[in-house]
C-alpha positions in Angstrom: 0.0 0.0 0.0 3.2 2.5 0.6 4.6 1.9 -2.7 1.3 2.8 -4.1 0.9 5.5 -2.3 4.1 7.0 -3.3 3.4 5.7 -6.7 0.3 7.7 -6.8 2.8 10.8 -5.0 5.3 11.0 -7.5 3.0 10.6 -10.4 1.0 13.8 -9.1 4.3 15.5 -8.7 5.6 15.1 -11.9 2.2 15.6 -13.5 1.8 19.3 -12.1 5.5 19.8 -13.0 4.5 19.0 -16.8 1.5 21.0 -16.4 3.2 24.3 -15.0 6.4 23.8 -18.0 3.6 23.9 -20.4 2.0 26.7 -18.5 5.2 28.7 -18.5 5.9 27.9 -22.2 2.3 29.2 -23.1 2.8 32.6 -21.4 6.1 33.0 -22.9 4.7 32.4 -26.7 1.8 35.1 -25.9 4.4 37.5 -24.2 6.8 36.9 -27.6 3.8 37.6 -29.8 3.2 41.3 -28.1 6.3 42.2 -28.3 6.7 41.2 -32.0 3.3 43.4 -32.4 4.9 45.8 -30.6 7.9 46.0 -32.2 6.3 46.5 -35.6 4.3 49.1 -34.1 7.1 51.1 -32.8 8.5 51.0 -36.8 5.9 53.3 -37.6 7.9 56.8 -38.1 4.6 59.2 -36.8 2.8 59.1 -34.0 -0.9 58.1 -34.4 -3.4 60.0 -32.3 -6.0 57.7 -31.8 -8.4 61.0 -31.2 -7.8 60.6 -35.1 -9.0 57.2 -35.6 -12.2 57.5 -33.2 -13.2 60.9 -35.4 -12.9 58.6 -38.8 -16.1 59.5 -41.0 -16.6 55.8 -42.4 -18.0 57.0 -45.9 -16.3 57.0 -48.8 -14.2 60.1 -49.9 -16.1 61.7 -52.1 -14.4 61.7 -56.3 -13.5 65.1 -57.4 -11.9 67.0 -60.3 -8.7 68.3 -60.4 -6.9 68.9 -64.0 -7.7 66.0 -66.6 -7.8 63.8 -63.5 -10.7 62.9 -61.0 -9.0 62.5 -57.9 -10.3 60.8 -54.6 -9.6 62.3 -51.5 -10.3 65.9 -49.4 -10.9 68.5 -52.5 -8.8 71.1 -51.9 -6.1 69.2 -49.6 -5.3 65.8 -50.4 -6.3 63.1 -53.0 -4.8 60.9 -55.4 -5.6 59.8 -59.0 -8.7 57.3 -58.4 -8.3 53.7 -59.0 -10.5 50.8 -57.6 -8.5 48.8 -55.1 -8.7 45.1 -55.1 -7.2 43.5 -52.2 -4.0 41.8 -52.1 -2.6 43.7 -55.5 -0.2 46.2 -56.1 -1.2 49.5 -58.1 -0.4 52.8 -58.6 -1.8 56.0 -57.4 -0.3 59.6 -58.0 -0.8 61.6 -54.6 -1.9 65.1 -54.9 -1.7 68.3 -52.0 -2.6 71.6 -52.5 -2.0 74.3 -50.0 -0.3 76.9 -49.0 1.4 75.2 -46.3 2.1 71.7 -47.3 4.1 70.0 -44.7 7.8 68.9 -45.9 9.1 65.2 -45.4 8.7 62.3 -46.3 4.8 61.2 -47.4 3.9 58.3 -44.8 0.4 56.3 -45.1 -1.0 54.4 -42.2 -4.3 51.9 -43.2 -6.9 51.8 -40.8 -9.5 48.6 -41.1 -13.0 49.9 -40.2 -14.6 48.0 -37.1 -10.7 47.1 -36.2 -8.0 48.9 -34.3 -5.3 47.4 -36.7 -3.1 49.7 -38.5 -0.9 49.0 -41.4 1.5 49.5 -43.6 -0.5 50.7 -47.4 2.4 51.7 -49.7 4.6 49.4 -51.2 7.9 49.4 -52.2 9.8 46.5 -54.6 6.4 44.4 -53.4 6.8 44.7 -49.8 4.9 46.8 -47.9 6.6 49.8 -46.5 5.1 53.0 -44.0 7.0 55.3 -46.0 8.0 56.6 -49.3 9.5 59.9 -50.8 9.1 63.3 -50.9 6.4 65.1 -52.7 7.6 66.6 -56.0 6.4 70.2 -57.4 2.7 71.0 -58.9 0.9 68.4 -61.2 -2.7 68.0 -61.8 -4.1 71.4 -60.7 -2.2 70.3 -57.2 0.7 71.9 -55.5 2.8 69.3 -54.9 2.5 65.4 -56.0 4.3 62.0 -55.6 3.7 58.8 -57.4 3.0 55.4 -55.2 2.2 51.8 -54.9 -0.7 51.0 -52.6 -1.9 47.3 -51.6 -4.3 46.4 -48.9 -4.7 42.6 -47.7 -8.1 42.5 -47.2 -11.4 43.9 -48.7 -13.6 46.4 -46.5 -13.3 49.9 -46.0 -10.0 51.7 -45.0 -9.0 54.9 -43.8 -5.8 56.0 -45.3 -3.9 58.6 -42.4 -1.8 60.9 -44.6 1.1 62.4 -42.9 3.8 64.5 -44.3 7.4 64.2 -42.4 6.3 63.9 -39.0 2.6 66.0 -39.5 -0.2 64.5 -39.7 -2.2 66.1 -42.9 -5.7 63.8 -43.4 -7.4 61.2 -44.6 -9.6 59.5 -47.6 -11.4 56.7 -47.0 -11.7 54.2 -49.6 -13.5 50.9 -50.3 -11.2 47.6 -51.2 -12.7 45.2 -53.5 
């Protein structure tokens, strides 16, 4: 009856032990996982004011003219050439600003999924996705200042595209993805 008893002992031991490695391992795959989401987070060269994302208008930006071109976007601030987008593929759209006071930098896009607090990465550079691309050129269009990009969304719905110039945030166009 002692040998069984220790039997049963050790078994219980060594059964909890399994039970807390597996435990341990568990936690340390979800901590891993945050901190790769983090990490790819903290690559994003703006800060995101989520004041910004709460105040999204979910409707489509409205199609404007602008030159020989109708343009989708903000009339009057930003927009760019319209083309349907079709998830998962690359194509190009020629980004328009007008203003007096166009912020200088670099022109960075960040994706917002409506009903979702995921952000990503919309431009795309050599077919990998990339938060940023170059600086805005001279006038084109009927626009002050303009720069040519690849845009490519993995997943249908509606989008908000967060425009920022440099390090300012500028607007955004919402846009449906097919």
């Amino acid at each position: 009856m002692k040998h069984l008893l220790v039997i049963v002992i050790l078994f219980s031991l060594s059964a909890c032990s399994i039970w807390e490695k597996n435990e341990k391992q568990a936690q340390n795959a979800e901590s891993t996982a945050s901190v790769k989401e983090m990490s790819d987070i903290e690559k994003i060269p703006v800060k995101i004011d989520q004041k910004v994302i709460s105040h999204i208008n979910w409707e489509v930006s409205p199609v404007f003219q602008s030159g020989n071109y109708k343009m989708r976007g903000v009339p009057n601030k930003v927009g760019f050439i319209d083309e349907p987008f079709i998830a998962n593929k690359d194509s190009k759209y020629m980004w328009h600003f007008w203003g007096d006071s166009i912020p200088e930098g670099e022109l960075t896009i960040v994706a917002v999924k409506k009903g979702s607090n995921d952000i990503a990465p919309a431009l795309t550079l050599d077919g990998k996705t990339v938060w940023t691309t170059g600086v805005p050129g001279g006038p084109n269009n009927g626009a002050d200042a303009h720069i040519p990009s690849n845009m490519r969304l993995g997943e249908s719905g509606k989008w908000a595209l967060l425009v920022y110039l440099g390090k300012t945030y500028w607007d955004y166009v919402v846009i449906d993805v097919n």
